[in-house]
Structures are given as structure tokens and as C-alpha cells.
C-alpha positions in Angstrom: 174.6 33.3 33.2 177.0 35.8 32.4 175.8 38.7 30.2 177.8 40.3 27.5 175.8 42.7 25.6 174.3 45.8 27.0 171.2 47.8 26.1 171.7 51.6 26.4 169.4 54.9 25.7 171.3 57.2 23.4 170.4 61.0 24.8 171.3 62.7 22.2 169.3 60.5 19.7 166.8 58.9 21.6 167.7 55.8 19.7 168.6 52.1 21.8 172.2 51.5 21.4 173.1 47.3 22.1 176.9 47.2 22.7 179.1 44.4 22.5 182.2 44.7 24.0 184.0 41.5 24.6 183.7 37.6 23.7 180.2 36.4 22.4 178.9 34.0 25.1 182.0 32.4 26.3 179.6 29.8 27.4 178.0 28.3 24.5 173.9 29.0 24.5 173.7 25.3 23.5 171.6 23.5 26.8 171.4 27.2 28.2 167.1 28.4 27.3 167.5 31.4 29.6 170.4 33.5 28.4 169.0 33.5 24.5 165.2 34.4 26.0 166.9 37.2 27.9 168.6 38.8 24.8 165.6 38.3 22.5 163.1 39.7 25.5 165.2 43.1 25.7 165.5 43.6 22.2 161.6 42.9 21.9 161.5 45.9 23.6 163.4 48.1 21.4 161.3 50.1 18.6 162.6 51.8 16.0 165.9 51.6 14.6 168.7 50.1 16.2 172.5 51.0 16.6 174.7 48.0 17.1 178.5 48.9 18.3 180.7 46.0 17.9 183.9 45.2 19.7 184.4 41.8 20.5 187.3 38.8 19.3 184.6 36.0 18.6 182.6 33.6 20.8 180.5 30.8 20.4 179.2 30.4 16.9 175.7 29.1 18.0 174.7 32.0 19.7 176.0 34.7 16.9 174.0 33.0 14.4 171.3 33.4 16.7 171.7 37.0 17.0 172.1 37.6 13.8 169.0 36.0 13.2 167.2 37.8 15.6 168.9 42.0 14.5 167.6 40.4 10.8 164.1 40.0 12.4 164.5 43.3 14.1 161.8 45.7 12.8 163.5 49.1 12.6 166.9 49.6 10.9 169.9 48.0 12.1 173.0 49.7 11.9 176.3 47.7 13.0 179.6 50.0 14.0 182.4 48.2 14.3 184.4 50.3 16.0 187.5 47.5 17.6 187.6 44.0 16.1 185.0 42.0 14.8 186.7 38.4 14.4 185.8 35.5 14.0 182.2 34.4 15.1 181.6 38.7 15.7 182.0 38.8 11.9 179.0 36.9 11.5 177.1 39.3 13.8 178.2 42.1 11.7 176.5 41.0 8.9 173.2 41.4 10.4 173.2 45.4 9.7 170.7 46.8 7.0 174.1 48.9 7.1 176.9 47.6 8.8 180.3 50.6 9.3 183.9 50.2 10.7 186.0 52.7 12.0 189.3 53.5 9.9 191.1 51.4 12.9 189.3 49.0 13.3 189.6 45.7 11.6 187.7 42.5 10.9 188.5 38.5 10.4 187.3 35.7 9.1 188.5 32.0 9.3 187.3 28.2 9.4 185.0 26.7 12.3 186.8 24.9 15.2 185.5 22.7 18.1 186.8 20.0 20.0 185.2 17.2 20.1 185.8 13.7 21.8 185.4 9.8 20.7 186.5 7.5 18.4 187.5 7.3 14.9 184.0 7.4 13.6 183.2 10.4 16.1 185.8 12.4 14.8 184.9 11.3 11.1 181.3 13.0 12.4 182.6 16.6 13.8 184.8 17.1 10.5 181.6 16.7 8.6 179.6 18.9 11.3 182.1 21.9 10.9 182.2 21.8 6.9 178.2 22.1 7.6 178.3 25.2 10.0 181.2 26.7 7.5 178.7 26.5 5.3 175.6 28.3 6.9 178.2 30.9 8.0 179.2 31.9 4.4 175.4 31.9 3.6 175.8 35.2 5.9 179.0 36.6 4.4 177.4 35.6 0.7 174.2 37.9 1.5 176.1 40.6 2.9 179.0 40.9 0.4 178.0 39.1 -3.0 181.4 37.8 -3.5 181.4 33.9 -4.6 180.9 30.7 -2.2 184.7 29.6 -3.3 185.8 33.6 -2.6 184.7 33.3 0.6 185.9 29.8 1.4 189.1 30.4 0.6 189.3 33.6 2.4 188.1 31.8 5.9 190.6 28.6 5.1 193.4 31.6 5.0 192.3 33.3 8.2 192.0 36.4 6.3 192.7 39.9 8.4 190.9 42.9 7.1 191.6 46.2 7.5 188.7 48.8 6.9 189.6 49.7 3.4 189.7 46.3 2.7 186.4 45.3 4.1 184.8 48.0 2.8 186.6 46.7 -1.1 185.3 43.3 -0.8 182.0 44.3 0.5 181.8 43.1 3.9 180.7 46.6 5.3 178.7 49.3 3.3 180.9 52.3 4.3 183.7 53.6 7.0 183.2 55.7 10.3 183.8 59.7 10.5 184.7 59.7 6.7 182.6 61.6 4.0 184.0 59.0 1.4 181.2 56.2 0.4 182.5 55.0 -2.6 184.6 51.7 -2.5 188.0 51.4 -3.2 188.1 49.6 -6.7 188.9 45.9 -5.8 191.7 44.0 -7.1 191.8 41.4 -9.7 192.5 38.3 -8.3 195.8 36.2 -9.1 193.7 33.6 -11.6 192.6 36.5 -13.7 195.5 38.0 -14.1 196.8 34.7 -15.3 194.2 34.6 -17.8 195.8 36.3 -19.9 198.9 34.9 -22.3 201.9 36.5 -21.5 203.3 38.7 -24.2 206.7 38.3 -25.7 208.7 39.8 -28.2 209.5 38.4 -31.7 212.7 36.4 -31.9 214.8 36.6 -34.2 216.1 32.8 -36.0 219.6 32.4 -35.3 222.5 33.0 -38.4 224.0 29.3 -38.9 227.4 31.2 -39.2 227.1 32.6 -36.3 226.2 29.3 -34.2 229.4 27.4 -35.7 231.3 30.3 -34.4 230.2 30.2 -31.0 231.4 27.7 -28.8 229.3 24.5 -27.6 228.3 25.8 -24.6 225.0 27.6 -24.1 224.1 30.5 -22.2 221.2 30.0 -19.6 218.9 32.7 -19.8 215.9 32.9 -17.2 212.5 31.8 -18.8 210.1 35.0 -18.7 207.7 35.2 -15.9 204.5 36.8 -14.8 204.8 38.4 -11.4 201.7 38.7 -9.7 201.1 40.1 -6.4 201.9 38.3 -3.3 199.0 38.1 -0.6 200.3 40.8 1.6 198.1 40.5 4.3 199.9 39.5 7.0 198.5 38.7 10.6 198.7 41.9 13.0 198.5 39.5 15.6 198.3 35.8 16.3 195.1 33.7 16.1 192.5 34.8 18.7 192.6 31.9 21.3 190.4 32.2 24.1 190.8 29.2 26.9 190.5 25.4 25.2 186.9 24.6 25.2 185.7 21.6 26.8 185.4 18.8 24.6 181.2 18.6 23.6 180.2 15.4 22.6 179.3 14.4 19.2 175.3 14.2 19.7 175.6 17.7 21.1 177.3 19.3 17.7 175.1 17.6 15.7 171.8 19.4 17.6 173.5 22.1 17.4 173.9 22.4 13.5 170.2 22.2 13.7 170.0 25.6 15.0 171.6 26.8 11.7 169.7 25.9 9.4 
């Protein structure tokens, strides 16, 4: 068992600190009683609120949605600080904070479920419908946390959407950013269908003299059709994907106990 968290007495405060710093349980917690009971028996122990710094690429999905589920049971205020990366399954721990903060630097991410799994046709038939079902209970902790729309988000984790802190903060994944005085968001953007919405205007033509058309010859000049430009998603990756080492291949039984722990 290979711990990555960290329990810590703040001095100046006097307020428990958990830092994570690093992947979630590279190990999944799946088959594994002792690592989980360890984590929930320390933070047992912690009264009062709760500071939660966050630097970590992702990990296993099963054992983020069990700590979020267990800082959202916490009985003092949780506070997340995202002060590195929070990608991938880290995101969902993020969402766990009665107020969750990011550091102007620091940057978030949010993209589709993945496994490997092995077997046959029917097997693999199985696994797709698994990971649509955990993509699901994971936008049920982006939902709660931002407000934005099921399809918002779903479309934003098919994308592998990269967020700075402006942007997170816009959307409403995180209530404010670090060492700034400035709490109110940055006015989000319409998106590209609603600026389609609306007909595009264009100026009165004028009908054509019939004098003038016999004059000119039979050819016809080719004008470009008017457009609406709207903006481009700009958000390109800062880096490639995340990819920690391929995980073993996990049966298809073992997925589909594990979905059970989402719901």
C-alpha cells in the first residue's frame, strides 16, 4: 500500500491541512479494504474545518469518488486549493470543497473515462456501457459544483477540455482564485449555438436595371455568400494527454463491481 495523501498541522492556523501531491492511487482501491479504511480513519480524526491542497495529474477514478464522498461527509468546512494541476480523476476530488480555489497558474482538466479491459466481443460491448455509466456519476459531481447543463459538461469531457483559472472560475468549476482580491466571475461567453440563433442581418438589395443586364456580358461575377464568424475554440492543449503507465487489463466482472461503488 502506497500512500499518497498527507495529513499536516498548519502552525500558524491550527487548522489540518490533507495534501495531495501526485497521482491518486496508482493502484486502484478496487480489491484493496485497507488503503480506503486508512484515509477515512485519519480524516475521522480531523475536527473542524479542513484545507485541502491539490496537485495531482489524476488517478484511479474509484478511489476519487470515494474521497470526494468522504470531504462531502466531512463535518467542518472543506476548502480545496488547487494550487498545480487538478486533471482528470483530481478534478473530481476538487469538487468536494464547500469552496474549492486555484491559483492564477494553476490549471484544471476534464475528459471521458478510460479503462482497459479484456475479452470478447460481448465483453468489450460491456466496458463501453460501464464507462458511459461512471461518465455519468462523474458529471453528477461537476453538475453540483458548477450548474452548467449535463450536455455542457459532456461535451466538455468528450473534448478533453484544459482550463486555465479564469476559465474555471467563468464556468463555475471553482468559487474564486488564490492571492487575488477579485471574487467576481469573469462574464462567460455565449456559446457558438446561441450566437447562431440569431438571423444574420443583411442589407437591402437593390433589383437589377434590365438595361443594365443586356449590357453586361454573360458571365457572372462570383461573390462570396455572407457568413457569420463565430469564435473558434481556442483552447488548445498546454501539453499532451496525461498518460501514466498502461493499466493492467481488469476483467469485466471487476468494472462492473466497481460502478457499484458510484452510485
Amino acid at each position: 500500500m502506497k500512500k499518497f495523501w498527507n495529513f499536516v498541522k498548519n502552525e500558524d492556523t491550527s487548522e489540518t491541512e490533507l495534501l495531495f501531491n501526485g497521482p491518486i492511487s496508482e493502484d486502484t482501491w478496487w480489491g484493496d479494504e485497507v488503503t480506503p479504511a486508512l484515509f477515512r480513519d485519519e480524516l475521522s480524526k480531523v475536527s473542524g474545518n479542513l484545507t485541502v491542497w491539490l496537485n495531482s495529474p489524476g488517478g484511479d477514478v474509484f478511489a476519487a469518488s470515494q474521497i470526494y464522498s468522504m470531504l462531502k461527509n466531512h463535518k467542518g468546512k472543506v476548502t480545496v486549493k488547487i494550487d498545480g494541476i487538478a486533471a482528470s480523476a483530481a478534478s473530481v476530488v476538487a469538487m468536494a470543497g464547500d469552496e474549492t480555489l486555484i491559483a492564477p497558474t494553476a490549471m484544471m482538466m476534464i475528459h471521458d473515462p478510460s479503462t482497459v479491459a479484456t475479452g470478447n466481443k460481448a465483453d468489450m460491448e460491456k466496458a463501453i456501457e460501464l464507462l458511459e455509466e461512471v461518465k455519468e456519476s462523474i458529471i453528477n459531481a461537476y453538475e453540483t459544483k458548477s450548474h452548467l447543463s449535463r450536455n455542457k459538461i459532456a461535451k466538455l469531457m468528450s473534448d478533453e477540455t484544459w482550463l486555465n483559472a479564469k476559465k474555471a472560475l467563468q464556468l463555475g468549476f471553482v468559487d474564486g482564485i488564490l492571492f487575488t482580491d477579485k471574487k467576481d466571475k469573469p462574464q462567460a461567453e455565449p456559446d457558438e449555438e446561441e450566437e447562431n440563433d440569431e438571423p444574420l442581418k443583411t442589407e437591402p438589395t437593390e433589383e437589377p436595371d434590365e438595361n443594365e443586364e443586356e449590357q453586361k456580358p454573360d458571365k457572372q461575377r462570383k461573390t462570396p455568400d455572407s457568413m457569420i464568424y463565430s469564435p473558434s475554440k481556442t483552447t488548445a492543449s498546454l501539453m499532451q494527454k496525461i498518460s501514466a503507465s498502461a493499466p493492467k487489463g481488469v476483467p469485466i466482472n471487476q468494472l462492473d463491481k466497481r460502478l457499484a461503488l458510484l452510485k
